[in-house]
C-alpha positions in Angstrom: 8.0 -11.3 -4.8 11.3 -9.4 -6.2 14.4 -9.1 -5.7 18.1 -7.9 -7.1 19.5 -10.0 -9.7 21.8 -12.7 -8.5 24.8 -15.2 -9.8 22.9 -17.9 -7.6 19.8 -17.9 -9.4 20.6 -17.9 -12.6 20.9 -22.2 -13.2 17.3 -22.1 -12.2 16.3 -18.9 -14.3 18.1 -20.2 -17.7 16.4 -23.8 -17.4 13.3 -21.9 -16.9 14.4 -19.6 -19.8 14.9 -22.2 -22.2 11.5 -23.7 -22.5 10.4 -22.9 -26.5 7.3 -21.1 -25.4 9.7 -18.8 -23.6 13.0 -18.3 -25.0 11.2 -16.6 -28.3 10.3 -13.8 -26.3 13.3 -13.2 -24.0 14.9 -10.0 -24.7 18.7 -11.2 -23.9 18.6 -14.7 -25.1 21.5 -16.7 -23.6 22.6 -20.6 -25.8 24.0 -21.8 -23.0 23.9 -21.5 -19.1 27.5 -20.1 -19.1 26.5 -17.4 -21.4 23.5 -16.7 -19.2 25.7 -16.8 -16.1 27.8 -13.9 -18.3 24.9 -12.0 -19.1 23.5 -12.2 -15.4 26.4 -10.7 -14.4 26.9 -8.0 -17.1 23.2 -7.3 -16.0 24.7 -6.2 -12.3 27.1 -4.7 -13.8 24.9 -2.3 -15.8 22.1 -1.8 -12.8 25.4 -0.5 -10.9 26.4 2.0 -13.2 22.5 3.1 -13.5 22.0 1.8 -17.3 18.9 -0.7 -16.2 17.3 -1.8 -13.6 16.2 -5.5 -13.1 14.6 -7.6 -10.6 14.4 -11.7 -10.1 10.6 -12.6 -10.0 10.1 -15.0 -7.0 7.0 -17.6 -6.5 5.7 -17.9 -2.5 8.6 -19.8 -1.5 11.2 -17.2 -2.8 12.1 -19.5 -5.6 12.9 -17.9 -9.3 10.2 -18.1 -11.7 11.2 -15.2 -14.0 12.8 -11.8 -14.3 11.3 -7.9 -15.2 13.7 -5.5 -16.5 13.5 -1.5 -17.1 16.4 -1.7 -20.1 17.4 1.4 -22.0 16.8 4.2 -19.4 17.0 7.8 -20.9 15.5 11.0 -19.3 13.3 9.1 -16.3 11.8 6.8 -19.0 12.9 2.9 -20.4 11.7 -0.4 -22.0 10.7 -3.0 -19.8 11.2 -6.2 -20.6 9.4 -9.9 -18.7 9.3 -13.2 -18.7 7.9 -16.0 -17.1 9.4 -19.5 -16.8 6.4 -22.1 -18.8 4.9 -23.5 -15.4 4.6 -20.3 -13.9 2.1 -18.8 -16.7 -1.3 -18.2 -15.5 -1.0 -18.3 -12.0 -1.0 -14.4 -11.6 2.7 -14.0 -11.2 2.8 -11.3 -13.9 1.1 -9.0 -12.5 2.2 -9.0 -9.3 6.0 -8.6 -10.3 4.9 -5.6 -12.7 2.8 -4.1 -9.8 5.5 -4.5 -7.4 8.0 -3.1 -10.0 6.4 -0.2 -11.2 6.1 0.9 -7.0 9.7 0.7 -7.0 10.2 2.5 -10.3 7.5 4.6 -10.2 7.9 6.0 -6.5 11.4 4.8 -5.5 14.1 5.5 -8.6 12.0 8.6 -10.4 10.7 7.1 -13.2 8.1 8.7 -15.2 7.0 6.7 -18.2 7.7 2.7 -18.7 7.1 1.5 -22.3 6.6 -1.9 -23.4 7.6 -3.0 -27.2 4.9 -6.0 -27.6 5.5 -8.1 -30.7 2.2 -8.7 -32.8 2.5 -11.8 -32.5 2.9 -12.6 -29.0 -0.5 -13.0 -28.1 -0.2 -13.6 -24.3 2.2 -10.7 -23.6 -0.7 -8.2 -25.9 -3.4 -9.6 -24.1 -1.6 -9.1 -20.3 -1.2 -5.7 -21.2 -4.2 -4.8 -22.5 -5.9 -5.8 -19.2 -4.1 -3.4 -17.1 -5.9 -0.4 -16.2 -3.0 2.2 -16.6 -1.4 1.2 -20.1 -1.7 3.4 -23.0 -1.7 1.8 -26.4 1.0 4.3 -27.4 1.4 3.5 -31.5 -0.4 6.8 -32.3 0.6 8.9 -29.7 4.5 7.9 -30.2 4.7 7.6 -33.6 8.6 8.4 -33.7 9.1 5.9 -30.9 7.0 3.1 -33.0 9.1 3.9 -36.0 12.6 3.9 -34.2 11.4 0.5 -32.6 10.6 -1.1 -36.1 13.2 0.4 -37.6 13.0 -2.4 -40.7 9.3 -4.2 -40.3 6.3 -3.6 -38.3 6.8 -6.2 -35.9 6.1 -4.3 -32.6 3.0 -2.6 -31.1 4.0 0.1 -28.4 2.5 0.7 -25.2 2.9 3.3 -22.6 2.6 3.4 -18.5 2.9 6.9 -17.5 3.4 7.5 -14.0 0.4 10.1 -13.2 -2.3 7.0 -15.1 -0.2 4.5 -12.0 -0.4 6.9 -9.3 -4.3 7.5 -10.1 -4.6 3.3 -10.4 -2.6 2.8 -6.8 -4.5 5.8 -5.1 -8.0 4.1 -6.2 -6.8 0.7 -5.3 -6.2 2.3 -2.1 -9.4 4.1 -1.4 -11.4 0.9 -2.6 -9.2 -1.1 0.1 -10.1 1.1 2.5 -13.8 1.5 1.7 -14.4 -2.4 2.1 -12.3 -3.2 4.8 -15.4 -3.8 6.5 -16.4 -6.5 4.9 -12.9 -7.9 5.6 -13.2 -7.6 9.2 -16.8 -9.3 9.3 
């Protein structure tokens, strides 16, 4: 489902980056595959020396369909950034990236809080967030955070994942598993 960032995935991932619904809400935009190519490999470079962390989303097959990104890491905490490639939306690959990402953030590299800046206006990316159990819609409770994000306009809602709401969602995902396994088995 994940894996490390790669030079030899990165034709696939900027054709799939380019699409018009897409490229709007991709966080390090790249104009043309040789920029992206240079960016992939910055982005190495930078989970090397501990500044981010990010991970090539992969369909059943193992083939690319997108990337999720924890950017600006500062004391166990950072901004996570995801996207999808246009043929990819809607068949549940979101989630499962973010679940297996915040396991490996969460309970692998020490992270304690993930936030998510969400532009109003992107409807799909508000709407994915909202649905998941352990996100807290933050723009109250991190009102110095909101205002360094929109530093000039109000163009971002924030929302928060700490890692004591993920535990408690993975622990009950795991008792409920084991509570119907019955019905598995029949």
């Amino acid at each position: 489902m994940l894996k490390k960032r790669e030079l030899q995935d990165a034709e696939i991932l900027f054709d799939l980056m380019i699409h018009p619904e897409v490229f709007p809400f991709v966080r390090e935009k790249a104009a043309s595959y040789y920029e992206f190519l240079l960016s992939t490999k910055q982005t190495i470079q930078l989970e090397e020396q501990g500044e981010l962390i990010s991970r090539t989303i992969l369909d059943e097959w193992g083939i690319p369909v997108g990337t999720i990104s924890l950017f600006d890491i500062q004391d166990n905490a950072g901004f996570l950034g995801t996207w999808l490639g246009k043929p990819y939306h809607g068949k549940g690959y979101n989630q499962l990236a973010k679940d297996a990402f915040f396991k490996e953030l969460f309970f692998e590299c020490g992270m304690e809080t993930v936030f998510m800046k969400i532009r109003k206006t992107n409807i799909r990316s508000r709407k994915a967030a909202e649905k998941l159990p352990y996100v807290v819609f933050a723009n109250e409770i991190r009102k110095n955070l909101l205002e360094q994000i929109n530093v000039n306009e109000a163009i971002y809602d924030l929302y928060e994942i700490p890692k004591d709401l993920y535990t408690l969602h993975v622990l009950r995902n795991n008792e409920y598993e084991e509570n119907h396994s019955h019905v598995l088995e029949a």
